[in-house]
N, C-alpha and C positions, 0 to 999 in steps of 0.2 A: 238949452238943457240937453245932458247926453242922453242918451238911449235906452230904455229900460225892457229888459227882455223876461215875459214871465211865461213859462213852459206850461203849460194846465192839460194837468193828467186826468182821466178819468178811471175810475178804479177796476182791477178786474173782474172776470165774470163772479158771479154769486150764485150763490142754489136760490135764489127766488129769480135772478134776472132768467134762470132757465125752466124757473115757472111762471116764469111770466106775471111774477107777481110785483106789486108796485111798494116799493120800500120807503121811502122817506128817511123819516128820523128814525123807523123801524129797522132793526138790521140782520143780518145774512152771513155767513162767511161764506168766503171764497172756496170756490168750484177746486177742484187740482187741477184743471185746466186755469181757471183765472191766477192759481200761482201761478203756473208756469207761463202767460202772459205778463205779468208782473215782474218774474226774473228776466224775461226776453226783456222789456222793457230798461229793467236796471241795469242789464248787459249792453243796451243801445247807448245809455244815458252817461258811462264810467268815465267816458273823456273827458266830459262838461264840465265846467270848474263854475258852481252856484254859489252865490253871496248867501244864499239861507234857501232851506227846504220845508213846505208848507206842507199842512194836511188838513183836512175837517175832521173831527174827532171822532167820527163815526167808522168801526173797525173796517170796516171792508176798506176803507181810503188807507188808513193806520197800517194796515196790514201792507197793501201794497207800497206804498212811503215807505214803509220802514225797509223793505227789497231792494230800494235806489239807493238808501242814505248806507244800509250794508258795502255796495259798493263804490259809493261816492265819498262816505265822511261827513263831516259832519253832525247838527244835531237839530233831529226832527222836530218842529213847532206845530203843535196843535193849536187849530182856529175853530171854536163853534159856529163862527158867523160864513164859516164857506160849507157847511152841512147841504143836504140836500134839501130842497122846497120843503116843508111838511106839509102832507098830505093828509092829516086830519083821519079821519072817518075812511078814506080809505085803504089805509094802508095795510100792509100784507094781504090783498084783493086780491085777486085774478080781474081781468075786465068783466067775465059774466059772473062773479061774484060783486062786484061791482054794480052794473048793471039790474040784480036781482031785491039787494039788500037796501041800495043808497040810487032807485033809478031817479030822482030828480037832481041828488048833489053829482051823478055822473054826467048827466045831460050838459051840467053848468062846466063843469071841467072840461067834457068836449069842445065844449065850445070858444076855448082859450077864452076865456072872458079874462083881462088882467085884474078886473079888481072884486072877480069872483073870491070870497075867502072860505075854502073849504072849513064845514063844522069841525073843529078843533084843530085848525090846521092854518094855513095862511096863501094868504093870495099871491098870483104871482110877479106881481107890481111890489109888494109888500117883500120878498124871497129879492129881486131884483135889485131895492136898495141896500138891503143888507152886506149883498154880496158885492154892489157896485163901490161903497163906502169902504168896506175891508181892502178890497184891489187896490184902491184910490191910495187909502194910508199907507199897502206895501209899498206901491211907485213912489212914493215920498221917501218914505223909509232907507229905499235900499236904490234909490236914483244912479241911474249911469248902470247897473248892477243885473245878473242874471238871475233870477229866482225861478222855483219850480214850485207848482202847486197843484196836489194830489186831491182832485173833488169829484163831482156828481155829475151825471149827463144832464139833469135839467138844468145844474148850475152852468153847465159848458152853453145849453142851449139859451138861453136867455140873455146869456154875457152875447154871446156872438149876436144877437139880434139886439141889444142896444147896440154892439161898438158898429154894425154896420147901418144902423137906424132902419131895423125890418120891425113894423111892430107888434107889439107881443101877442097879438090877437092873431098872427098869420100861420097858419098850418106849418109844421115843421116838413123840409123838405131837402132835407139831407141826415146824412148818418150820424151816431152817435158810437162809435163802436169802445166796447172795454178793452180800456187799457190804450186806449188811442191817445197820440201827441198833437198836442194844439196850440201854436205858437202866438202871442199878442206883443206887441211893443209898442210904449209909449213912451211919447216926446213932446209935449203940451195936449194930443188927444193920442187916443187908443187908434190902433191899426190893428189888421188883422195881418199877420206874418206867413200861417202855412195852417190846413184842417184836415184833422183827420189820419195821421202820418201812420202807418199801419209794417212800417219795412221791415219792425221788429220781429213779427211774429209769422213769419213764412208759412207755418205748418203747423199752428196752431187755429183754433175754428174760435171765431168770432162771433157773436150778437147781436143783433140791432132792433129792439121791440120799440116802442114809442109809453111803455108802459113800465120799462125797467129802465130804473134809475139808482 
């Protein structure tokens, strides 16, 4: 089977990721800095020649997608199923609004429980197949083929701990940065190719809460 190469974006900064506030399916637009990480981005991205350009439908991904596909070509596809986790009850939180309002459904969330399912929201066992399914049908799809896919830091965080089999209950202990490049390929299973690629944005300031997504 040949080589199937999928680029997975995460989107850039937002006015809640610099409040620190936790987004979900709830959404944000982009910081002026997170454009101008997103055109760094699509500036890195102009040589790449992608068999199709992915988004989750949620504007802050949408927005920065649509900055690659300006200078790539193309035509952008929107997926619900690569959105971010839903986070129920607490979304648009800060952590001590969190903490204040919802202190038992925070507790359970601390505590990665995978098959914790936040009230009105979803577990993240449950976020996990969603997103593991969609990936699965692109590598089919588009086999042999370079693809780019424009998502969420939790979704980036949870892909990476199936494909390296860390599991979903273990504290996160590395970065999540906006607008970072994160490369996977598959050829009967997932690899992880390269995390975290940052060369784009020299002098631009970056992100990393555990609470923005």
């Amino acid at each position: 089977m040949p080589i199937t190469e999928i680029f997975l974006v995460r989107h850039g900064e937002t006015e809640w990721n610099v409040q620190q506030r936790l987004q979900g399916h709830a959404d944000s637009p982009l910081t002026d800095i997170g454009h101008q990480q997103a055109e760094a981005l699509a500036g890195s991205l102009q040589n790449y020649d992608f068999d199709a350009i992915y988004s989750s439908d949620l504007k802050r991904a949408v927005d920065t997608a649509d900055k690659i596909v300006s200078k790539n070509g193309g035509q952008l596809q929107e997926d619900s199923r690569i959105r971010e986790r839903h986070f129920g009850v607490l979304q648009g939180l800060t952590t001590i609004e969190m903490a204040e309002q919802h202190p038992h459904v925070w507790q359970q969330y601390q505590s990665y429980a995978p098959d914790y399912c936040i009230p009105e929201g979803e577990s993240a066992k449950e976020c996990l197949q969603r997103v593991v399914q969609c990936f699965d049908e692109l590598v089919t799809k588009h086999q042999g083929k370079r693809i780019l896919i424009v998502t969420h830091g939790g979704i980036l965080s949870i892909f990476l701990k199936y494909v390296l089999k860390i599991p979903l209950d273990t504290p996160r202990r590395y970065q999540l940065l906006n607008s970072s490049l994160n490369i996977f390929t598959y050829d009967k299973e997932w690899m992880l190719y390269s995390w975290g690629d940052m060369c784009h944005v020299h002098n631009v300031r970056s992100l990393d809460d555990n609470t923005n997504t």
